[in-house]
C-alpha positions as CSV (number, residue, x, y, z in Angstrom):
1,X,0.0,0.0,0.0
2,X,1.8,2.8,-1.5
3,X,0.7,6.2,-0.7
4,X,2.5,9.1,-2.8
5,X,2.1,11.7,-0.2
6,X,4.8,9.6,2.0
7,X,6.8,8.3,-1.5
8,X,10.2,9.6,-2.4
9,X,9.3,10.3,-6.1
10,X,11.5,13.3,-7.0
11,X,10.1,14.1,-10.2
12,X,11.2,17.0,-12.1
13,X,9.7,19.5,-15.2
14,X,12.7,19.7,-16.8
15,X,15.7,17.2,-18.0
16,X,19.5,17.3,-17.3
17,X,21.0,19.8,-19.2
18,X,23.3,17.2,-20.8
19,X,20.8,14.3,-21.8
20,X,20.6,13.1,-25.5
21,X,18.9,9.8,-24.7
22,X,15.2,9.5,-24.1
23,X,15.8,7.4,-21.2
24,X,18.1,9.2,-19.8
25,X,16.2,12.4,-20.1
26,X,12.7,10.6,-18.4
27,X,14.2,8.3,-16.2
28,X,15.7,11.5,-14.4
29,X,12.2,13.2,-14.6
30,X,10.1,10.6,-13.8
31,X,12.0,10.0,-10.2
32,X,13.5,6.8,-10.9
33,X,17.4,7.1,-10.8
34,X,19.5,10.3,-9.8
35,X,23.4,11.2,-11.0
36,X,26.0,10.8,-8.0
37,X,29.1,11.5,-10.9
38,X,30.0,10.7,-14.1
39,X,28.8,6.7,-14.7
40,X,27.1,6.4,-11.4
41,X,23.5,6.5,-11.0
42,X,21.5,6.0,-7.4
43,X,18.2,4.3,-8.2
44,X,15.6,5.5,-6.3
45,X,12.7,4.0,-4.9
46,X,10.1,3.3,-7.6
47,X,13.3,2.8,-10.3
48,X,14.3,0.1,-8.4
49,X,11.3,-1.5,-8.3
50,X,11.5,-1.9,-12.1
51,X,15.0,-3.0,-11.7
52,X,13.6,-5.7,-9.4
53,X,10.9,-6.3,-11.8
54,X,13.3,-7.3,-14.3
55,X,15.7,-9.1,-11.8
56,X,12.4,-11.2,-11.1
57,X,12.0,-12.7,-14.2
58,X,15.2,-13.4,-15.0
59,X,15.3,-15.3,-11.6
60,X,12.5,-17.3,-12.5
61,X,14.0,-18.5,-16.1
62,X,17.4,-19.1,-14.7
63,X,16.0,-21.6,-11.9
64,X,13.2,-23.2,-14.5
65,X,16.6,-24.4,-16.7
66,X,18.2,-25.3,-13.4
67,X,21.0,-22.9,-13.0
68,X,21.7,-22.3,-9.1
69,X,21.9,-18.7,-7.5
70,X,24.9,-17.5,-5.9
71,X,26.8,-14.6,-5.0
72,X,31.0,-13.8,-5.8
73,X,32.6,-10.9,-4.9
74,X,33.2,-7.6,-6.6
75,X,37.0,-6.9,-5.4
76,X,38.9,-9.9,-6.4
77,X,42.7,-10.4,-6.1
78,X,44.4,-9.9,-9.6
79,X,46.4,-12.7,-9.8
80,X,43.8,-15.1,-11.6
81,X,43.3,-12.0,-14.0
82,X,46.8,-12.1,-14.9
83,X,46.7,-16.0,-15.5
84,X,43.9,-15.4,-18.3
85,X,46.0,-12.2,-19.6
86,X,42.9,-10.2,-19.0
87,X,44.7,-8.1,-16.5
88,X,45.8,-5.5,-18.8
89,X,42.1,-4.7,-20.1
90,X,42.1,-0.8,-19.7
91,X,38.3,-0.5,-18.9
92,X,39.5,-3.3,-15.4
93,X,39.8,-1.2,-12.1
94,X,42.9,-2.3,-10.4
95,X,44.2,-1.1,-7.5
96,X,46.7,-2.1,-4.2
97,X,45.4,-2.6,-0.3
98,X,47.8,-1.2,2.2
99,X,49.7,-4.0,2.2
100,X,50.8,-3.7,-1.5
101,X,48.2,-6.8,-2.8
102,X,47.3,-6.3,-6.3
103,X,43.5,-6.5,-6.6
104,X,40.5,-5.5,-9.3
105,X,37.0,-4.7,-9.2
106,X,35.4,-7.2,-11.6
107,X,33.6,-6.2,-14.6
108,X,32.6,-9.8,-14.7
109,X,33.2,-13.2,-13.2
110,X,34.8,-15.3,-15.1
111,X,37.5,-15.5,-13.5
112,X,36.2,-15.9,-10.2
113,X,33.8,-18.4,-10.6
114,X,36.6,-20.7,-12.5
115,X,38.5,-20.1,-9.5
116,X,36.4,-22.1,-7.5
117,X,35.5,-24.3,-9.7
118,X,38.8,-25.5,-10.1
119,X,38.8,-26.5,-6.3
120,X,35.5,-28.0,-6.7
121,X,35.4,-30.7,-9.3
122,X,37.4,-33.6,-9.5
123,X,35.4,-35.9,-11.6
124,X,32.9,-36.3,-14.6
125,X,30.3,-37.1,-12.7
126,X,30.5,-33.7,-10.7
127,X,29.4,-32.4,-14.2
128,X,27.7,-30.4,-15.8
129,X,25.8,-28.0,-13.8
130,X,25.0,-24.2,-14.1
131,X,25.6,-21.1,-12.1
132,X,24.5,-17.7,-11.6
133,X,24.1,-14.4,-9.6
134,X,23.4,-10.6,-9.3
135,X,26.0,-8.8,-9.0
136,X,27.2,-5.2,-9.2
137,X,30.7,-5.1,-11.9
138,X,33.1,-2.3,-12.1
139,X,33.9,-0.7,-15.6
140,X,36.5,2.3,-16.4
141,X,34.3,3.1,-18.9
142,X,36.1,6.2,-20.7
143,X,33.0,8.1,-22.2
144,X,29.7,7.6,-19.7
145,X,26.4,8.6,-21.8
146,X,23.0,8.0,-22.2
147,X,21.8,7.5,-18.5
148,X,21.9,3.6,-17.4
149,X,22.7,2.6,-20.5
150,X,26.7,3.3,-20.2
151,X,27.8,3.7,-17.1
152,X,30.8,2.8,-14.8
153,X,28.6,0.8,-11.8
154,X,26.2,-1.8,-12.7
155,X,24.0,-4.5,-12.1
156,X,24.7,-7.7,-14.0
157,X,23.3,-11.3,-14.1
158,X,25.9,-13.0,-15.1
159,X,25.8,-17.1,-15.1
160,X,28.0,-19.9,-16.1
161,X,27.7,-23.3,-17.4
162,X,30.4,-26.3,-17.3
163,X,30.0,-29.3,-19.2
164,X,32.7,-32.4,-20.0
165,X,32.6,-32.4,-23.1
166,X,31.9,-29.3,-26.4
167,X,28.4,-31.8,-27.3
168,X,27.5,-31.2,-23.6
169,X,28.6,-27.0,-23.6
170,X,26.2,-26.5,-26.9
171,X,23.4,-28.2,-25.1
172,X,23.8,-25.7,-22.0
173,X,24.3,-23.1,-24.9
174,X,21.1,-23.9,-26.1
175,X,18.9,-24.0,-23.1
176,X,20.1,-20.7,-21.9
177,X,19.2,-19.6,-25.3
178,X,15.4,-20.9,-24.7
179,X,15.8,-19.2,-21.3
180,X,16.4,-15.7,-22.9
181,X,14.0,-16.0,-25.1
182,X,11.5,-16.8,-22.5
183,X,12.7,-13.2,-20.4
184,X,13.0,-10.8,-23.2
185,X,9.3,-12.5,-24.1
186,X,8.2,-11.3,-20.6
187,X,9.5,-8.3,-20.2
188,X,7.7,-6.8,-23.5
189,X,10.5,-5.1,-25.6
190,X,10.9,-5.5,-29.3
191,X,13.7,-7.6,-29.6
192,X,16.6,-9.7,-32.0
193,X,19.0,-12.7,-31.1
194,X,21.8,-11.6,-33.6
195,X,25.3,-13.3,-34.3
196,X,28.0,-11.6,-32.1
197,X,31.6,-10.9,-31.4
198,X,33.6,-12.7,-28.8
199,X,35.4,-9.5,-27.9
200,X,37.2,-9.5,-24.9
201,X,35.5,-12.7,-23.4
202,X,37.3,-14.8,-25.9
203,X,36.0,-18.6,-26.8
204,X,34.3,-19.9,-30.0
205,X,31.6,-18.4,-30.6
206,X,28.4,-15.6,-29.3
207,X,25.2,-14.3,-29.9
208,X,23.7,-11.0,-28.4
209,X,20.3,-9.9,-27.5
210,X,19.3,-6.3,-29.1
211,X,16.4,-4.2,-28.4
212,X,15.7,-1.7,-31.4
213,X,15.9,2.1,-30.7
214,X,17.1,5.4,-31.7
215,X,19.4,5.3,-28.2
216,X,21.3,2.0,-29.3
217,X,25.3,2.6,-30.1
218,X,24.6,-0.8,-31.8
219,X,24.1,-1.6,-35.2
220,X,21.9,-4.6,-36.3
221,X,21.4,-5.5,-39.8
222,X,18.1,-7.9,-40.4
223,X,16.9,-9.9,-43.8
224,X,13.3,-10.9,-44.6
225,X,14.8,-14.1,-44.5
226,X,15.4,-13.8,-40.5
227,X,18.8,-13.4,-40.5
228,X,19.7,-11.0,-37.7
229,X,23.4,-10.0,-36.9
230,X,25.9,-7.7,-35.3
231,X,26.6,-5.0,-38.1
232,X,30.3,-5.6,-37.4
233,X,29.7,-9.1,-37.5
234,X,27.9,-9.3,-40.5
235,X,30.7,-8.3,-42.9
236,X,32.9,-11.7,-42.0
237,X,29.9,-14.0,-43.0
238,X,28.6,-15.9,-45.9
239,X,27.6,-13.7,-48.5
240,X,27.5,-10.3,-46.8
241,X,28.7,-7.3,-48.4
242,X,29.0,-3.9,-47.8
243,X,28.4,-1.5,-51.0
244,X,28.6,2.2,-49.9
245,X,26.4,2.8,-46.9
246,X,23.8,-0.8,-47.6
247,X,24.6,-4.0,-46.7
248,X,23.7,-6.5,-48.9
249,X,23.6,-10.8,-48.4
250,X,23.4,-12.7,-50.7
251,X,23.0,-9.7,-53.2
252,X,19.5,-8.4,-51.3
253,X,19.3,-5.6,-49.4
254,X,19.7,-5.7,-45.5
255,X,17.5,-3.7,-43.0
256,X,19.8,-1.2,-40.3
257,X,18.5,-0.8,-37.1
258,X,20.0,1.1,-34.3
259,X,19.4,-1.1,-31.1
260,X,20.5,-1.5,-27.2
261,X,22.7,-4.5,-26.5
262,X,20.9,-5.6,-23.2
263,X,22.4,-9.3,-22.7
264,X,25.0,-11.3,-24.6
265,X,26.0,-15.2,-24.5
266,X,29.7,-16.9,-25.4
267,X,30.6,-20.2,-25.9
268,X,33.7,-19.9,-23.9
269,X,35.2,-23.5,-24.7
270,X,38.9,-24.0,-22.5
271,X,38.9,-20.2,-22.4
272,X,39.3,-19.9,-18.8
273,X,39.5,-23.4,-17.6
274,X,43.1,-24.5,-19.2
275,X,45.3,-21.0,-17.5
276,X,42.8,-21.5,-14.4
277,X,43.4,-25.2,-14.0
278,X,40.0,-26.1,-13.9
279,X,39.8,-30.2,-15.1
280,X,38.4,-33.4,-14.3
281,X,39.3,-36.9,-14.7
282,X,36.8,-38.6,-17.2
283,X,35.6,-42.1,-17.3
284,X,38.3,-43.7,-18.5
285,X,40.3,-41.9,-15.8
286,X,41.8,-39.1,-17.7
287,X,42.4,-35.4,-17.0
288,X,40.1,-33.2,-19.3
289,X,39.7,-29.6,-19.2
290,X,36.3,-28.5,-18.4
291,X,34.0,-26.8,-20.9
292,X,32.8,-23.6,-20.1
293,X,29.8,-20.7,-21.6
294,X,28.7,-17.5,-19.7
295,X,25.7,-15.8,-19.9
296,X,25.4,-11.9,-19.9
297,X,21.9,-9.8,-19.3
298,X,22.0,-5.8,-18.0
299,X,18.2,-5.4,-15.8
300,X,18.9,-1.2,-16.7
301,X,19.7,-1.9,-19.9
302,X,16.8,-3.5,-20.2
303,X,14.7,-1.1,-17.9
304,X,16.4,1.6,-20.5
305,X,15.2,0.3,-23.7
306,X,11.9,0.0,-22.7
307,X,11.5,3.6,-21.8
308,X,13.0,4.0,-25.2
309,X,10.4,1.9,-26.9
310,X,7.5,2.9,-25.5
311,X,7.7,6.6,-24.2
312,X,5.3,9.1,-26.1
313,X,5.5,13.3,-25.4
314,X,3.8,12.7,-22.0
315,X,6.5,10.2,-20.5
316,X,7.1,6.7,-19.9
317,X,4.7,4.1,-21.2
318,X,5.9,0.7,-19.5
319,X,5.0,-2.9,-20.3
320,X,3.2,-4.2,-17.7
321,X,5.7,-7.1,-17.1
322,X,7.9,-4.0,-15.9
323,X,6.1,-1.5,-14.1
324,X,6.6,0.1,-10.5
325,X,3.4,0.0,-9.9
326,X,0.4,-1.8,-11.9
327,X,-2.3,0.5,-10.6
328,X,-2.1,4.6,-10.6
329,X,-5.1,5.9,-8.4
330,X,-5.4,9.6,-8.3
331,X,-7.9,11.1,-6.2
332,X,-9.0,14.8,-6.6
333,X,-10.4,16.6,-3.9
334,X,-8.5,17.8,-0.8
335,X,-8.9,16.1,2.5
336,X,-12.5,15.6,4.1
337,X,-14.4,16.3,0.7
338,X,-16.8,13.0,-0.4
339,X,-14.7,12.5,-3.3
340,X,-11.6,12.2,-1.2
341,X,-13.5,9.7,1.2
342,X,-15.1,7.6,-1.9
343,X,-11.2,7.4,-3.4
344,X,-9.3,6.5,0.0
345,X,-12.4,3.7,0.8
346,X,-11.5,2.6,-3.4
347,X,-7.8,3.1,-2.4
348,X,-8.6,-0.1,0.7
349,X,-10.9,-2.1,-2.0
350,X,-8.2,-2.4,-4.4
351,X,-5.5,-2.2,-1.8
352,X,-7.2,-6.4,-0.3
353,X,-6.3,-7.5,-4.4
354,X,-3.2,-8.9,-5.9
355,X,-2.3,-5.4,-8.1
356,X,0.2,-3.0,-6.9
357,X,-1.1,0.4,-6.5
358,X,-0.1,4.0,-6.1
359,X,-2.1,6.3,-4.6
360,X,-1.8,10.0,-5.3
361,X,-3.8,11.6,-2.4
362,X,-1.0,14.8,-2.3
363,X,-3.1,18.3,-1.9
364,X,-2.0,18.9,-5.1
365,X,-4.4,20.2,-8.3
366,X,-5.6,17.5,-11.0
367,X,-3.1,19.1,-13.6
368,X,0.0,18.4,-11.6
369,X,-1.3,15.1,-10.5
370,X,-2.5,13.6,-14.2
371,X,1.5,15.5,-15.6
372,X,3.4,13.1,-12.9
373,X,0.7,9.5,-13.4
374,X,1.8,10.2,-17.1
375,X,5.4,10.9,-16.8
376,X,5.6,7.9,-14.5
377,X,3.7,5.5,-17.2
378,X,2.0,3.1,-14.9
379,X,-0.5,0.6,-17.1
380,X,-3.6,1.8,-15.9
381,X,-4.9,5.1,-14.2
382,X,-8.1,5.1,-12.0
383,X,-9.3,8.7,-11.4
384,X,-11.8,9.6,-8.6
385,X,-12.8,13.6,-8.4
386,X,-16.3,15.3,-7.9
387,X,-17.7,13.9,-11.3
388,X,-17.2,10.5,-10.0
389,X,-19.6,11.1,-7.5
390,X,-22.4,12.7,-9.7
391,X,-22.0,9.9,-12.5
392,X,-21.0,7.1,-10.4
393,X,-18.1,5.6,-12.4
394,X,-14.8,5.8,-11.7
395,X,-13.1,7.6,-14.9
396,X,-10.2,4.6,-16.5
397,X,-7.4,5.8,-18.6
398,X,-5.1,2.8,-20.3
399,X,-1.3,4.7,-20.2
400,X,-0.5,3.6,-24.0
401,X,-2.0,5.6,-26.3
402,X,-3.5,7.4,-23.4
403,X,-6.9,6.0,-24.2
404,X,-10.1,6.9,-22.6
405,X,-11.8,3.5,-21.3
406,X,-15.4,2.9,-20.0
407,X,-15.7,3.9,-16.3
408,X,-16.0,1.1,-13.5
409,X,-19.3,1.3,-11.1
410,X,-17.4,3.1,-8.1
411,X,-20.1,1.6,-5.5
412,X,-19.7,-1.6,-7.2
413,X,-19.3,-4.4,-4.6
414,X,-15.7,-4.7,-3.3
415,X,-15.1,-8.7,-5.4
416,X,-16.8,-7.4,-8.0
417,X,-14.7,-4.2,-8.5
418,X,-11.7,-5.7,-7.7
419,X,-12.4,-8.1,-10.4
420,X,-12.8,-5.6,-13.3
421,X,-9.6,-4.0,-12.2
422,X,-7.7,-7.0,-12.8
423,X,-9.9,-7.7,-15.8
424,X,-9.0,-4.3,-17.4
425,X,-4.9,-5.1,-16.3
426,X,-4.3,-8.3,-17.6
427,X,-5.6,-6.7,-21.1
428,X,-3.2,-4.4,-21.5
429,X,0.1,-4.8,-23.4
């Protein structure tokens, strides 16, 4: 039971004088994250609860395919970093302890979670099994922009699969693969699995996860036959070409797209497992190296593009899947009036159901209130005021495409309101 008169939602009329980025620019205005410096955002209160909404179903997909939640640590000694020759990357934080130890702030776990795994498994039939966690990774990122989208603090989930054998590392590739498709299904962005680069994470092969917008530093190229890939990518395979500023395959144009990288996945093969001395002994009693694939997805990245997506010139539109709140009840009237009392006793009806509400009762006017409900962007906005009273319906507003829907019976009984509410919620996009 959320009541905005006691909410930190510091919503503002205007956005940072440096924002490019749409999210950037209505993230800040909407109350969800604030700058500290340059790459480091605080997410406030009903921010985070998008974050969280995102962390959720990712949760929920990693444990249906099995993987098991943990939790590494950020500062890491360096030594393991020097043994893959990752060390020198310049976006890794390194620094010394007052003793002189050389340690890092991990931009992601790789190394760590081989670490232990090398102490762990002895034998085949400790294998294969998965891994993951939330975790907050470190980058020196030379040029923050764009909000959340590049910063130098972030929230990861990051997981790992080991397998015996590369047979048993594609089918761990694979159901991950089913597993993102299943999240970025849920969390209602527009979205491409595209052939990607390696990079820095080294291995055998990657695909990334790209959600279409005008923020995205990416470049996708897509063919009416469904083939999706990295722009960069695209030019080392099979019958792609680049003549002028079109890319062509197979002598047919290709599609550009701008997009947001929000998760990527590597086939990491003996990557980190041969310099981190992570084996087994197999059946026949032989040392193997074990077989290894990590699995990258950004909640604000994802939060991000869907701001990006959705957003109109009022503010934020969210998916349902991702909203702080699933219910916006605004109540006009100041304290004491009848159309105050009739919205606080709707405000405890809907409060006993399953939805999530917000409830503006702040002495503010109806201008101010309906400006903030539509910067926010929750999915559906209940309005009680005088006219409610004289026509008995409680005016309903759907936030995407701001359209005007038939008003609920406001002294409906309290199952049978309750019921339309949810009825009216699980409609919407």
């Amino acid at each position: 039971m959320t009541r905005l008169s006691e909410y930190l939602l510091p919503t503002e009329k205007q956005p940072p004088s440096d924002a490019e980025a749409l999210s950037h620019k209505l993230m800040v205005r909407a109350g969800l994250v604030r700058q500290m410096g340059a790459g480091m955002w605080t997410w406030m209160p009903a921010g985070w609860r998008v974050h969280q909404r995102v962390v959720s179903i990712i949760r929920h997909e990693m444990d249906a395919i099995g993987a098991l939640e943990m939790l590494m640590p950020v500062l890491q000694p360096a030594d393991p970093w020097r043994r893959t020759g990752r060390l020198e990357i310049e976006e890794l934080f390194k620094l010394t302890d007052r003793k002189g130890s050389e340690l890092v702030l991990a931009m992601t776990h790789e190394e760590a979670v081989t670490f232990h795994v090398a102490q762990i498994v002895r034998s085949y039939r400790d294998l294969p099994f998965a891994v993951y966690h939330f975790q907050v990774k470190e980058r020196d990122e030379p040029r923050p922009r764009a909000g959340v989208l590049r910063t130098r603090e972030f929230v990861m989930k990051d997981s790992y699969s080991f397998d015996r054998d590369p047979q048993g590392m594609d089918v761990s590739y694979e159901r991950h693969v089913g597993a993102y498709e299943r999240i970025m299904q849920r969390t209602g962005l527009r979205w491409y699995q595209v052939a990607g680069d390696v990079g820095m994470m080294g291995g055998t092969g990657a695909h990334e996860y790209m959600a279409p917008c005008a923020a995205g530093e990416d470049e996708i190229v897509l063919g009416q036959d469904g083939f999706a890939a990295n722009a960069e990518v695209a030019l080392g395979m099979p019958g792609v070409e680049r003549a002028g500023e079109e890319y062509l395959k197979d002598g047919q144009p290709l599609r550009r797209e701008a997009a947001i990288e929000v998760g990527n996945i590597f086939k990491l093969g003996t990557r980190y497992s041969e310099p981190l001395g992570a084996r087994f002994l197999d059946e026949h009693g032989v040392e193997q190296s074990i077989w290894m694939a990590s699995y990258g997805l950004g909640p604000a990245r994802v939060v991000a593009a869907a701001v990006e997506q959705f957003a109109d010139e009022h503010g934020i539109s969210w998916p349902r899947s991702l909203a702080p709140f699933d219910v916006h009840l605004v109540a006009l009237g100041k304290p004491g009036t009848p159309e105050r009392d009739a919205c606080d006793a709707l405000y405890g009806t809907l409060a006993e159901g399953p939805l999530e509400l917000l409830y503006d009762d702040r002495d503010l006017g109806p201008g101010e209130k309906f400006a903030d409900a539509e910067l926010l962007g929750c999915p559906l906005r209940l309005t009680v005021g005088r006219r409610s009273l004289e026509s008995g319906e409680i005016e309903v507003q759907v936030r995407r495409g701001r359209e005007e829907r038939a008003g609920l019976a406001l002294h409906a009984q309290p199952d049978e309101l309750r019921r339309a509410v949810e009825q009216l919620w699980q409609d919407l996009p």
